[in-house]
N, C-alpha and C positions, 0 to 999 in steps of 0.2 A: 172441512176439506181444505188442504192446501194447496196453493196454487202454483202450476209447474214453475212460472217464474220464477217460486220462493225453492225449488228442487234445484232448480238451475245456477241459483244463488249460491245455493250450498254447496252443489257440483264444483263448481268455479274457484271457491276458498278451498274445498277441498284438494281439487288439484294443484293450484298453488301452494301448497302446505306439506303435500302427502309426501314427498323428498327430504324434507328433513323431521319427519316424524318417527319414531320408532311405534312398532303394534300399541304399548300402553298408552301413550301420548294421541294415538289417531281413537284408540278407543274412550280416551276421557272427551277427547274434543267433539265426537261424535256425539257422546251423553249429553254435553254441554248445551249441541246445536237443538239435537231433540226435545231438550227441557225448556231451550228456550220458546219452542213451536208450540209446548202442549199438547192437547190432545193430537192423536194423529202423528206428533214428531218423529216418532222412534221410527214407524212404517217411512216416514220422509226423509229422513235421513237416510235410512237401509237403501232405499232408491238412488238416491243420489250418490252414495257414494259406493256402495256393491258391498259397505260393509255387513252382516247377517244382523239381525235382532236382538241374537242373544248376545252378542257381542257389546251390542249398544246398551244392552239392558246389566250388563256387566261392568261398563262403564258408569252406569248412572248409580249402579250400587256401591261404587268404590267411591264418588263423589256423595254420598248421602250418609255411608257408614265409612270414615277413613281406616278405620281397623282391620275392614272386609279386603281392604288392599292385601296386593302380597308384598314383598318384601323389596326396600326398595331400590336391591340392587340385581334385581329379577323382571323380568317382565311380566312373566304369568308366574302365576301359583306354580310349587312345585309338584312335577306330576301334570299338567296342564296341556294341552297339546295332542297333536295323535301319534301313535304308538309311531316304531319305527315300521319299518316291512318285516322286517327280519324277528321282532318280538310278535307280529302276526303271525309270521309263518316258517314256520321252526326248519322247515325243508329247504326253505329259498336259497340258500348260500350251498347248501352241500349240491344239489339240483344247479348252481352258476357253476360252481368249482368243477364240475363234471364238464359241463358244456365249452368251459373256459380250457382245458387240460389239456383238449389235442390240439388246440393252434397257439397254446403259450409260448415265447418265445423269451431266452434268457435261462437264467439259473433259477432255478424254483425257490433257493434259498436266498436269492440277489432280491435286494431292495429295490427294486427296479426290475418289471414284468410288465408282456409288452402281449398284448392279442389281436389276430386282423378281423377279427369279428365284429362289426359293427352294433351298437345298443340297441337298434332296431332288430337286429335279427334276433340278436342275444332275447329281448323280450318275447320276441314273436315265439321263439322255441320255448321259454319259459311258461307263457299263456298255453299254448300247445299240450302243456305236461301238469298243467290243472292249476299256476298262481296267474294272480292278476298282480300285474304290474307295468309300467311304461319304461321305453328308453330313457326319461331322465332320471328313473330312479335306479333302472342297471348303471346309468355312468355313473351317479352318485356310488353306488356299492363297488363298482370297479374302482373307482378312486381313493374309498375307504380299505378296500384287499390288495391297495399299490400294484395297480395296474393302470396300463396308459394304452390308449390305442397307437396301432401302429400301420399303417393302410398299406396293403400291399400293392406296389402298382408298378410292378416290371415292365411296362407295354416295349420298349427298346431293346431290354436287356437279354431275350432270350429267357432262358432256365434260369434255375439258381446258381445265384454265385456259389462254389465251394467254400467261400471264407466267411458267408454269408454271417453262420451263427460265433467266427470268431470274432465279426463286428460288433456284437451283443456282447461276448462275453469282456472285451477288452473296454466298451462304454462300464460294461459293472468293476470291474476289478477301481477302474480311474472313479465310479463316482465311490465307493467304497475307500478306496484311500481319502480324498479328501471330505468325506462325512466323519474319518476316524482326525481328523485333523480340523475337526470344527466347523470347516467351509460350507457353505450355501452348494447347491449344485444344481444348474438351471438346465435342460434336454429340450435342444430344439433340435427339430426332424426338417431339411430342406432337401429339396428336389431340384 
């Protein structure tokens, strides 16, 4: 049995380490610490650092067979990892793209699409309509479909401005000239 001291020990290297380690490096160091405990390490290590078993048990095999490594300008094996959402669930994007349609704002064809729909609700309706998924994976998929949030908060202004969506369209026309002309183009929204 090992002793919480010796968890606590590992706890402690571990967090001082785990910033400048990438996944294979925390998973070899982990095999490392385990091999060095023996019996019992792997389970002692998985504890102290949240890392899982198989993971340490993956690193102990790429330390014992170096060939069983992947390649070494990869982290994982290729193929390795979990699926995306969207290779799960073949519906998810067409089921956003619906939900996303009536409050887009912008040109549909502009590089640059703007929705006040928050990721929480966006998920909530999605969960709602039979997928599982969270608000940080809707903003990941809105960020990947170049879309940006855009929060509506007139509390001052009354109604809408009639020039409202020429605001939108003259931000696209300007960031479309300067992406044709190589430039960076940075969108900040102030209030």
């Amino acid at each position: 049995m090992i002793k919480e001291k010796t968890i606590r020990l590992i706890r402690e290297k571990y967090d001082a380490l785990f910033e400048i380690m990438d996944e294979r490096m925390r998973r070899r160091w982990a095999a490392t610490e385990a091999i060095s405990l023996g019996h019992g390490g792997i389970s002692a290590v998985s504890r102290a650092t949240g890392l899982s078993r198989t993971t340490i048990r993956a690193g102990i095999t790429e330390i014992n067979d170096p060939s069983s490594a992947c390649d070494p300008s990869r982290i994982r094996h290729h193929g390795a990892g979990r699926p995306s959402k969207i290779q799960q669930d073949f519906r998810l994007l067409d089921d956003l793209e619906s939900l996303l349609e009536p409050t887009t704002r912008g040109d549909p064809e502009s590089p640059l699409l703007w929705t006040c729909k928050s990721t929480g609700n966006l998920a909530d309706e999605l969960v709602r309509i039979g997928h599982q998924i969270s608000a940080d994976t809707v903003g990941r998929l809105l960020h990947q479909m170049g879309y940006r949030l855009q929060a509506n908060r007139k509390t001052r202004e009354g109604t809408n401005h009639p020039d409202r969506d020429s605001q939108f369209h003259y931000i696209d026309r300007m960031v479309r000239r300067f992406q044709e002309q190589g430039q960076p183009v940075i969108s900040v929204d102030t209030k």
